[in-house]
C-alpha positions in Angstrom: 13.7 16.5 -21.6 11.7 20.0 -21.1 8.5 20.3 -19.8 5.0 20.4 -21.5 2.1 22.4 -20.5 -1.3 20.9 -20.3 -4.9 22.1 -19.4 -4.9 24.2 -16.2 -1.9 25.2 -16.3 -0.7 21.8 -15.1 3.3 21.0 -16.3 4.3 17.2 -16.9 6.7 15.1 -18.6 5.9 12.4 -19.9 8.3 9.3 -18.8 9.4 7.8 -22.2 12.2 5.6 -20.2 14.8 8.0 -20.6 14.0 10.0 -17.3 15.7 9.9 -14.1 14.3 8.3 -11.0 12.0 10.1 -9.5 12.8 11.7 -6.0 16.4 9.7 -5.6 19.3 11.8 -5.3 22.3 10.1 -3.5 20.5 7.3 -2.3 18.2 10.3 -0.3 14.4 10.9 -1.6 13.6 14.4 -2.3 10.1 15.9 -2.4 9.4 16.8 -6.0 6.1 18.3 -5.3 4.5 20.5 -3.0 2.9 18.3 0.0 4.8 14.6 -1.9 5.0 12.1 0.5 7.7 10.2 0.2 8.8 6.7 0.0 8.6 5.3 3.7 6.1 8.1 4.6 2.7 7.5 4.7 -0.3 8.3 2.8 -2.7 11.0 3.7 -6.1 10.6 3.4 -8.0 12.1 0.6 -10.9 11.8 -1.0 -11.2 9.8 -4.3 -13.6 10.9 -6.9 -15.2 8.2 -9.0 -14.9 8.2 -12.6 -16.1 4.2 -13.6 -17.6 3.9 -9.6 -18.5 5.9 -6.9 -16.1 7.9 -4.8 -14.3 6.8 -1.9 -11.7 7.7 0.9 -8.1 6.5 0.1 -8.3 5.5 3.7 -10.9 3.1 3.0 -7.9 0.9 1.0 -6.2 0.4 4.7 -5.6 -3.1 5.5 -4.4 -4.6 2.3 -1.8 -3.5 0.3 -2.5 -1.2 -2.8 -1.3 -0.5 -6.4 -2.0 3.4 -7.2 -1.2 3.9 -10.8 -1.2 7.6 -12.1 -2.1 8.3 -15.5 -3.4 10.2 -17.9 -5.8 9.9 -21.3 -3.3 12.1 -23.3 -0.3 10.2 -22.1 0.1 7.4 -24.7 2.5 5.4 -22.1 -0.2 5.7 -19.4 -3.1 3.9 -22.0 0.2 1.4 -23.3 0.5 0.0 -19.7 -3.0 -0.1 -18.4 -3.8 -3.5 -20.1 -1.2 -4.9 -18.1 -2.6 -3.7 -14.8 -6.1 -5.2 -15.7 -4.7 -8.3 -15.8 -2.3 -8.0 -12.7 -5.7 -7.1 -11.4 -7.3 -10.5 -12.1 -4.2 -12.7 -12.1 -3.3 -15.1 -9.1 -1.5 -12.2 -7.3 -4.4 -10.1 -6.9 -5.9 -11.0 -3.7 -3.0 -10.2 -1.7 -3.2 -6.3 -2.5 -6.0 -3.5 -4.5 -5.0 -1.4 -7.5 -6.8 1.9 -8.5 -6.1 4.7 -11.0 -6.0 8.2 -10.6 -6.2 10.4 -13.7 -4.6 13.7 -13.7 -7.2 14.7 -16.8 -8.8 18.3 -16.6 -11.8 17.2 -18.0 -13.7 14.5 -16.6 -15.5 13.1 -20.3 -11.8 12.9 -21.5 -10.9 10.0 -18.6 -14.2 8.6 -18.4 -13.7 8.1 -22.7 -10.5 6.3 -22.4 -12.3 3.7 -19.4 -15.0 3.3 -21.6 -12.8 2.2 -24.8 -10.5 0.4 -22.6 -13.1 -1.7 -20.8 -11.5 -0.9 -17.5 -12.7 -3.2 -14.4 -10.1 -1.7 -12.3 -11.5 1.1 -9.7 -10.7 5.2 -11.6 -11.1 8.3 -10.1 -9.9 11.9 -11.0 -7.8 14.4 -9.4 -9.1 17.5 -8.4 -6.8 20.4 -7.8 -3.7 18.7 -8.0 -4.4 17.1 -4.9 -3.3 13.3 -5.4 -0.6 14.4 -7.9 0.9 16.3 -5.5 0.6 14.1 -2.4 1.7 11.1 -4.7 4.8 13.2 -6.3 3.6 12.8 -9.9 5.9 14.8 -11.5 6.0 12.1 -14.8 3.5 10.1 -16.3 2.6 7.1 -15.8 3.7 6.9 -12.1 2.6 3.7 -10.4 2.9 3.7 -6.4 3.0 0.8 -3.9 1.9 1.0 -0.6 2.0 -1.3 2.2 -1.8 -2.3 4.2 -1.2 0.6 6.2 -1.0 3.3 3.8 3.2 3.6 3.9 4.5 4.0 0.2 7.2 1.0 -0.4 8.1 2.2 -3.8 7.6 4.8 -7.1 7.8 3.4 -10.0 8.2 6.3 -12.9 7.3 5.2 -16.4 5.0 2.7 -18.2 5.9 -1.3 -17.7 4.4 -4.9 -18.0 2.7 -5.3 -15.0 2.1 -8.7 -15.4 5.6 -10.0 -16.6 8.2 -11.8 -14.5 10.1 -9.2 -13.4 7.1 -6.8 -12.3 5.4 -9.6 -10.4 9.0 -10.5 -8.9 8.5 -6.6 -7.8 4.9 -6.5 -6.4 5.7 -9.9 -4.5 9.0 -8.4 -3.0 7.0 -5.4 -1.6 3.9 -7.5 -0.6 5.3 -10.6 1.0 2.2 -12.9 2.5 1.8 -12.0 6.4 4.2 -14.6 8.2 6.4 -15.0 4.9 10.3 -15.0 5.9 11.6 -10.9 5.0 14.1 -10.8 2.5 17.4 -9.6 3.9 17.3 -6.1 4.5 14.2 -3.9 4.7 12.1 -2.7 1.9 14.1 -0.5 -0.5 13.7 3.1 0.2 13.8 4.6 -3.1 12.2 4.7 -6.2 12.0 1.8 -8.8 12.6 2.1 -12.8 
């Protein structure tokens, strides 16, 4: 599927569920972004800037396990999933990890908009020079990334989903077992999700 440009020269393709995984080659992640950290690597810090709150250090989220879910106001999969992640976000599951948003948006107004119309409760900020879509390997829209309490990325999901039906709760609940809960056999998988 080729490329589109958008705003600042920015190039994306937008995951309609016919892409590839992202970074999984042979069972081996690849970086698909300058600075992307990887599944099993862990997050750097960075600074979050607020969009519907005030800003905040991604390092602030260590501790608890967090949902980081990549989007975009233009991106029509991005605005089809975020419903579901509002009500991940207040369903039974939700004291057990955090989710935020990052918007990839050029202009602030444009993100802020879609909150607004959306009624988003869940924490937003923006990117700013590529920074977290870079470090988060956001090649396609919407990517959602998990990450364990101390900042290590389990999984990359690429593409928009149900975040509250069966099979993506059976996901968020194999990635974020309780403290003390018996592992599943094997480690956490080491590639991305579809």
């Amino acid at each position: 599927m080729p490329g589109a440009s958008f705003g600042a020269g920015r190039r994306r393709v937008l995951a309609l569920g016919l892409t590839p995984l992202l970074g999984v080659s042979g069972g081996v992640a690849e970086a698909g972004t300058p600075g992307e950290v990887l599944v099993g690597q862990l997050l750097r810090d960075a600074t979050l800037r607020g969009l519907n709150g005030p800003a905040r250090q991604l390092s602030s989220y260590r501790g608890r396990p967090l949902i980081i879910n990549v989007w975009a106001s233009w991106c029509a999969p991005c605005r089809a999933e975020m419903a579901s992640l509002e009500r991940l976000a207040w369903g039974d599951l939700a004291q057990r990890f955090a989710i935020i948003g990052i918007s990839t948006d050029d202009h602030v107004e444009r993100a802020q908009s879609w909150l607004r119309r959306s009624n988003a409760t869940i924490s937003h900020f923006i990117d700013r020079r590529l920074e977290l879509e870079h470090m988060l390997g956001a090649t396609h829209l919407p990517l959602t990334v998990l990450a364990d309490a101390s900042g290590r990325v389990l999984a990359k999901v690429s593409g928009a989903r149900e975040w509250d039906d069966a099979g993506s709760r059976r996901l968020v609940e194999g990635h974020f077992r309780r403290p003390g809960a018996a592992p599943s056999s094997g480690s956490a998988p080491r590639t991305a999700v579809r």
